[in-house]
TILUMGU-28729 format. One record per residue (C-alpha): residue number from 1; residue in one letter; x, y, z. Coordinates in nm, 2 decimals. Example, Ala and Ser with C-alpha at 12.3 -4.5 7.8 and 13.67 -1.06 7.14 Angstrom:
! TILUMGU-28729
<1 A <1.23 -0.45 0.78>>
<2 S <1.37 -0.11 0.71>>
END
This chain:
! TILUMGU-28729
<1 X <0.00 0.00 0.00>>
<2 X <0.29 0.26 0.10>>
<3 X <0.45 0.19 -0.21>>
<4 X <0.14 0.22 -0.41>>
<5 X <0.09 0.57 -0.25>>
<6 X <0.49 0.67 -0.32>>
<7 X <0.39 0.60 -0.66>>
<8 X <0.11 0.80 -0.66>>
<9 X <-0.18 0.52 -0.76>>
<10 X <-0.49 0.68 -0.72>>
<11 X <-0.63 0.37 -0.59>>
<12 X <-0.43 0.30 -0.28>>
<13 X <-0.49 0.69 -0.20>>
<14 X <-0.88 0.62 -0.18>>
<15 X <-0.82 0.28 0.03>>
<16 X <-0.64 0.52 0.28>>
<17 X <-0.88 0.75 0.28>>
<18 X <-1.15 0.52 0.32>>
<19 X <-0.98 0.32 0.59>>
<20 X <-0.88 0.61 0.80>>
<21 X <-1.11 0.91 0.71>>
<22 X <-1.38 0.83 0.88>>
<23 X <-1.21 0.76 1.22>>
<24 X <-1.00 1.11 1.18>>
<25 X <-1.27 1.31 1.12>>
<26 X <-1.46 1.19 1.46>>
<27 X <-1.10 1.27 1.66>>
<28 X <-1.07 1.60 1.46>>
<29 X <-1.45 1.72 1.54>>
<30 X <-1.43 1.59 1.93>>
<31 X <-1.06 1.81 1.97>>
<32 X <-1.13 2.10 1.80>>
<33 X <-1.47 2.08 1.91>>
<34 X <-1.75 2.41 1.88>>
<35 X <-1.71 2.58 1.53>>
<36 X <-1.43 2.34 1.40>>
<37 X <-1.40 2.28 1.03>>
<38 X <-1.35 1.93 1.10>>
<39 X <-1.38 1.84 0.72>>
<40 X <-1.12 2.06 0.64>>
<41 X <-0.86 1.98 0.89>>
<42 X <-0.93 1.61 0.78>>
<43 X <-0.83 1.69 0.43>>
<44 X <-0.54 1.84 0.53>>
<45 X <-0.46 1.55 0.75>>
<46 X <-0.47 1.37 0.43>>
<47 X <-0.23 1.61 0.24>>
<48 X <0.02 1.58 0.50>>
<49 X <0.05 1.19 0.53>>
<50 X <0.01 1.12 0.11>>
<51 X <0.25 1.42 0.09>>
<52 X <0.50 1.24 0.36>>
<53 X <0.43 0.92 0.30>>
<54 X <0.81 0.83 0.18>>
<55 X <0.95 0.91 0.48>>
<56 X <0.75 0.59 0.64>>
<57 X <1.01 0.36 0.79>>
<58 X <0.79 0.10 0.84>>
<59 X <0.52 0.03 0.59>>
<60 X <0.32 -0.19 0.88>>
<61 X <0.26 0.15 1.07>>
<62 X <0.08 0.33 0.77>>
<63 X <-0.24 0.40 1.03>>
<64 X <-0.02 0.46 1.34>>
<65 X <0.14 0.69 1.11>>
<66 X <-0.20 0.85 1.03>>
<67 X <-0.31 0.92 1.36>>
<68 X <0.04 1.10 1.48>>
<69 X <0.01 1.30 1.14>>
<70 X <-0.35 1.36 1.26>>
<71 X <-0.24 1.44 1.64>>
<72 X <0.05 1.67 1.51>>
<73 X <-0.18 1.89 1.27>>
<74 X <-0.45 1.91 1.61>>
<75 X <-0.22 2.01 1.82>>
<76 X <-0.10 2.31 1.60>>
<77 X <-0.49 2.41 1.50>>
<78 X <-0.58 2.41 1.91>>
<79 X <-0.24 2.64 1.93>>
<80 X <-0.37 2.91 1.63>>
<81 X <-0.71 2.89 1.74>>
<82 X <-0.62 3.00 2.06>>
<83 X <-0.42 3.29 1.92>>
<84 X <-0.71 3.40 1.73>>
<85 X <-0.91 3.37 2.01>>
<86 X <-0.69 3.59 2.26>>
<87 X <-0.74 3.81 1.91>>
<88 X <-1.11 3.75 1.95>>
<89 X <-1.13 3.64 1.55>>
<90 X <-1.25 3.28 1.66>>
<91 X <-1.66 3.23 1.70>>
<92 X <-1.70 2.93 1.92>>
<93 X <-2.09 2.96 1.91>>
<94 X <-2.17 2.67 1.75>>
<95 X <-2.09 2.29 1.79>>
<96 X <-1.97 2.05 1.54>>
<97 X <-2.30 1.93 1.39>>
<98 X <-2.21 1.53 1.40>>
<99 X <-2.20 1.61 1.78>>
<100 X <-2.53 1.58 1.86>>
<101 X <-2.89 1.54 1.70>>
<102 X <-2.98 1.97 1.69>>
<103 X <-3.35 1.83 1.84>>
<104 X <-3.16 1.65 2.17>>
<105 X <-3.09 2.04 2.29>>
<106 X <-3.03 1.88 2.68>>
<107 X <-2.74 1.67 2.49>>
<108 X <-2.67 1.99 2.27>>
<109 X <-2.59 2.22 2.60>>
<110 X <-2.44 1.97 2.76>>
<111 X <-2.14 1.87 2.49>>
<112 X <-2.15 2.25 2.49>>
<113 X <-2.05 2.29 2.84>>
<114 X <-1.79 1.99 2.81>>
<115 X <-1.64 2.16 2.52>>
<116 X <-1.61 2.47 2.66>>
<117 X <-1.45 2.32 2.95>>
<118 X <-1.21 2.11 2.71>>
<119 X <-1.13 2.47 2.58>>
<120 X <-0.91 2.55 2.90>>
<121 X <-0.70 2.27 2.89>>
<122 X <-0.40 2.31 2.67>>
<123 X <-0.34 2.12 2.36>>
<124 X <-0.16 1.84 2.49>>
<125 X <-0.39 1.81 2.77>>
<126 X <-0.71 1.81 2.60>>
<127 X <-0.58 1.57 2.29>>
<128 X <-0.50 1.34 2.53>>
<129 X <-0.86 1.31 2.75>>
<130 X <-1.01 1.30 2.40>>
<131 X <-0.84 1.03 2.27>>
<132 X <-0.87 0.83 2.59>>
<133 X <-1.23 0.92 2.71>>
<134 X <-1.41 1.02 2.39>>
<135 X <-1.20 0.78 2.14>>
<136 X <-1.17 0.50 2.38>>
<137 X <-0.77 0.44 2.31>>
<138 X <-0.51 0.32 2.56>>
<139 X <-0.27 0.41 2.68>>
<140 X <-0.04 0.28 2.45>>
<141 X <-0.17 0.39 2.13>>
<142 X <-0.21 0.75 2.28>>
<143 X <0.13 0.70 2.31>>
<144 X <0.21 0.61 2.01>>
<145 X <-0.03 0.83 1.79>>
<146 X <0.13 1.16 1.98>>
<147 X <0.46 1.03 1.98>>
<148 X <0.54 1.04 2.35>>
<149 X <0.62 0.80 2.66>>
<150 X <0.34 0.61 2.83>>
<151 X <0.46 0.83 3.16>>
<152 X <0.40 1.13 3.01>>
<153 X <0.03 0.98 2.86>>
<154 X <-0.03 0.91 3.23>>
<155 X <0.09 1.31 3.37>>
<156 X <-0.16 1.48 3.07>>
<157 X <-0.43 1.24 3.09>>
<158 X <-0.45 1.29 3.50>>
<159 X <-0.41 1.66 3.48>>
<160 X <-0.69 1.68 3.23>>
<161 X <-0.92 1.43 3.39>>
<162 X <-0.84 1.58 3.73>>
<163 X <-0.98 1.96 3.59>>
<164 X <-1.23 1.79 3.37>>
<165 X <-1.39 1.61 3.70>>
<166 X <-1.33 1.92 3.91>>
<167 X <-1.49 2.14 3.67>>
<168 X <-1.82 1.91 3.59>>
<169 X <-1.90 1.89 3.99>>
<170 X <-1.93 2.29 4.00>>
<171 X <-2.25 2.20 3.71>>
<172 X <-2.47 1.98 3.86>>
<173 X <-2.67 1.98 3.53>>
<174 X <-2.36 1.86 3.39>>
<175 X <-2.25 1.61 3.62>>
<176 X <-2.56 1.43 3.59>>
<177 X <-2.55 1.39 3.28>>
<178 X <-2.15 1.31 3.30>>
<179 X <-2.24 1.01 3.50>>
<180 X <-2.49 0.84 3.30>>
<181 X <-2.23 0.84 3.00>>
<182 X <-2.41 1.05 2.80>>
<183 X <-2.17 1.34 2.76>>
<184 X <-1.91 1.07 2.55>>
<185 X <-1.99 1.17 2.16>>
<186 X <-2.05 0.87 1.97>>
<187 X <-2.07 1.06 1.62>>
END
């Protein structure tokens, strides 16, 4: 397949797509969260790894290779969007539409309140408890898809869950609805 794609075949560029699109696209919409242009991002995702694809050591790792490409581009876009947003350029009014159904508004304003407290953690933070609580990784391939040791996984995951949890007791609203599961975004 990696060769295919150093060659250019149109063909094993779809059956990446296809393979790993969809799964990118969730990650990128549940990171960036409210107002993200997760279809966008995805394409560039895309760019980047068909773009960089010869520089694959190990053609085995082409989706591993994905999802640090995918982690790498998130963690820049959460960096420039808050730029723009200490600029106040950014409009964080809406959320990602694959979020929610727009008629469950309860599920709406909740994910709204999640996101906006996934908003204070910082990049690394927040990549982290979104690949762990809302893609259901482990440890391990958080690890691997941000390129980084299983220790320092552990340190970001714990800080964010630690001001994720502390933040959803102060909403009751939101804690309830924390607890029965509902706030994880199966889109």
């Amino acid at each position: 397949m990696v060769r295919a794609l150093i060659a250019g075949e149109p063909w094993a560029a779809a059956a990446v797509w296809n393979a790993h699109a969809p799964k990118v696209f969730r990650i990128v919409a549940r990171v960036l969260g409210p107002g993200a242009d997760a279809e966008d991002v995805t394409q560039e995702v895309f760019v980047r790894v068909f773009s960089s694809v010869s520089g694959l050591r190990d053609p085995d790792a082409l989706g591993s290779f994905v999802f640090s490409v995918t982690v790498r581009l998130l963690k820049w876009e959460l960096r420039r969007r808050r730029v723009r947003r200490i600029l106040q350029l950014a409009d964080t009014a809406e959320l990602p539409e694959q979020a929610v159904a727009p008629a469950d508004s309860e599920a709406r304003e909740a994910l709204g309140r999640l996101y906006a407290i996934l908003d204070t953690l910082s990049a690394d933070d927040r990549t982290a408890f979104v690949l762990r609580h809302m893609e259901g990784m482990s440890l391990p391939e958080i690890a691997e898809a941000t390129g980084i040791s299983l220790a320092t996984v552990k340190r970001r995951l714990s800080r964010a869950t630690e001001r994720v949890s502390s933040e959803v007791e102060k909403d009751m609203s939101l804690g309830a609805y924390y607890m029965r599961g509902e706030a994880r975004d199966d889109s």
